[in-house]
N, C-alpha and C positions, 0 to 999 in steps of 0.2 A: 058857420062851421067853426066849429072852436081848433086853437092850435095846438096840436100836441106838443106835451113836453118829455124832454128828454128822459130815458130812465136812468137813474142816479145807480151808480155801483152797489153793489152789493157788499159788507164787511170782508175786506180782503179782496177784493176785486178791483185791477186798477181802472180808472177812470179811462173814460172815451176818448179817443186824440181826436185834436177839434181840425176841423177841415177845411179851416185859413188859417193864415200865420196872424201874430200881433205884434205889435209894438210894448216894447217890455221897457222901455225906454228909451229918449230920444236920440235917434243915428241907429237904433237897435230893433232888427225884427229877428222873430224865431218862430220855425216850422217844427212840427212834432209831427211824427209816423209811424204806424206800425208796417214792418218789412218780413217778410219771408224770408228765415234764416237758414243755415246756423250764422253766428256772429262772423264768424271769420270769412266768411265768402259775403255779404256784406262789407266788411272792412276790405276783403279784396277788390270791389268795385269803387272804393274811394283810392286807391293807392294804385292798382295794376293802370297805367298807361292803358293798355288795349279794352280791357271791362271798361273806365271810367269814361274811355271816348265813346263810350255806345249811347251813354246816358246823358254826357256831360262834354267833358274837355279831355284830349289827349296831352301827354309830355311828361316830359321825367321829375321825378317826386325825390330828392335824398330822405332816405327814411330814418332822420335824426334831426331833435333840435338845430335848428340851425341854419338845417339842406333846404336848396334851393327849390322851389315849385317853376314849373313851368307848364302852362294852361293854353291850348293850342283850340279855339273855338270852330267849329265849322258845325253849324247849327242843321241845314242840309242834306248832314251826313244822319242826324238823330232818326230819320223816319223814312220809308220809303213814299211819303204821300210828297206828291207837287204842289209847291206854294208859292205863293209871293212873298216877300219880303216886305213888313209894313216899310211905310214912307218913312220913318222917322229912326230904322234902323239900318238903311240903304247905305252900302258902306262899310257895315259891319257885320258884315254875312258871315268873314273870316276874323277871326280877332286875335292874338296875344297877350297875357299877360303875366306875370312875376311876382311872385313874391317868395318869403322864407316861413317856415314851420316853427310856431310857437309853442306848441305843443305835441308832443310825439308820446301815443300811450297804447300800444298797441292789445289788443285789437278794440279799445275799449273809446280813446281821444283822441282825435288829429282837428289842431289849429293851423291856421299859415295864415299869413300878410295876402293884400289883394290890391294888386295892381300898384307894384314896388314903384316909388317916384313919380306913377301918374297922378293918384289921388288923394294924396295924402293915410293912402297905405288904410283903408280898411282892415279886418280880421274877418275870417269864418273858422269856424267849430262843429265839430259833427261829432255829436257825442253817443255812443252806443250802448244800449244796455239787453240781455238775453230777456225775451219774458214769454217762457214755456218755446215753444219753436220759433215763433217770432223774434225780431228784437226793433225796440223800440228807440228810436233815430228823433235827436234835435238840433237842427241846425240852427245855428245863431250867428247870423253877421251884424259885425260894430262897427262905428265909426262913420257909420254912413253918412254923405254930405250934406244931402237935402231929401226933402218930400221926394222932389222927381227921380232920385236916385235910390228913395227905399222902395218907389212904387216898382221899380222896373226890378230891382234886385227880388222884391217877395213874390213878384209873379214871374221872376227869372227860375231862380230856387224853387217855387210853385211845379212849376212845369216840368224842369228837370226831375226832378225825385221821383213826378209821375209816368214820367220816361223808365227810371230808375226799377221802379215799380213793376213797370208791364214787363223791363228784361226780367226782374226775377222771379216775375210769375207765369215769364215761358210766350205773355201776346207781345204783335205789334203794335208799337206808339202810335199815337194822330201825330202830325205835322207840330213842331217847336212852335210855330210864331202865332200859328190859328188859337191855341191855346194859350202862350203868350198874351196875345192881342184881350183875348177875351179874362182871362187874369187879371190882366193889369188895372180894365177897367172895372172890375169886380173889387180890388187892393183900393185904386182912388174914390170907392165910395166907402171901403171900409176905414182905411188908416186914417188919421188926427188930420184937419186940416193946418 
């Protein structure tokens, strides 16, 4: 059986968003997406407390260079499916974390710091752009520490967005960690050893 290859765009057509993240360099992964728009209700699920906790993480955002983030995790809450929690995230069902916004461009850029004082302060970016009703979403987080912490961030990020995803296409999510789980180890065979 021979393998199919992909169909290459057409003049003026943008190209396929690829359906793992990569490594753009090192400490550095980034996801691309196409979203059901319009842009600004997308940008409302990165910034409204109540939208971004359906998908992601609750807590208040100052919406300026500067303003404080605070990311309230309860992974649990993402799905109504009953799961276990792998072994190796037990402990962290519930989580916290801080940081401040490096970029404020509404409704188009939001950057912020991740995990102020814990780990030597990452970044993420979530960059937006309109394409026809869609709009077209890349997330880049920096600074990342190691292997084990870009594997867990790109199938962290992975997971969420496809959370992200089924809210704003109206279905219900699978369970966080089942997809997680199965992520992660899909990332440790793709990313750099």
């Amino acid at each position: 059986m021979t393998k199919a290859h992909p169909r290459q765009p057409l003049r003026g057509e943008a190209p396929p968003v690829p359906e793992y993240g990569v490594v753009t360099e090192p400490g550095t992964v980034r996801l691309e997406r196409l979203l059901p728009g319009p842009i600004e209700r997308v940008w409302s699920y990165l910034t409204d407390s109540g939208k971004r906790g359906k998908w992601f993480a609750t807590g208040n955002m100052e919406p300026r260079v500067g303003g404080r983030v605070e990311l309230h995790f309860e992974h649990a809450t993402l799905s109504d499916a009953a799961e276990q929690v792998p072994d190796k995230y037990k402990g962290k069902e519930v989580s916290d974390f801080t940081g401040r916004i490096t970029q404020w461009d509404p409704p188009r850029l939001l950057a912020y710091s991740w995990g102020e004082g814990r780990f030597g302060e990452s970044e993420v970016s979530f960059e937006l752009t309109p394409r026809g009703k869609d709009v077209f979403m890349v997330v880049t987080h920096r600074r990342l520490a190691d292997r084990a912490e870009m594997l867990s961030v790109a199938a962290g990020w992975h997971a969420h967005i496809g959370i992200l995803i089924d809210h704003l296409n109206g279905r219900s999510p699978p369970g966080f960690w089942a997809v997680h789980t199965r992520l992660e180890a899909e990332y440790d065979r793709r990313l750099p050893k």
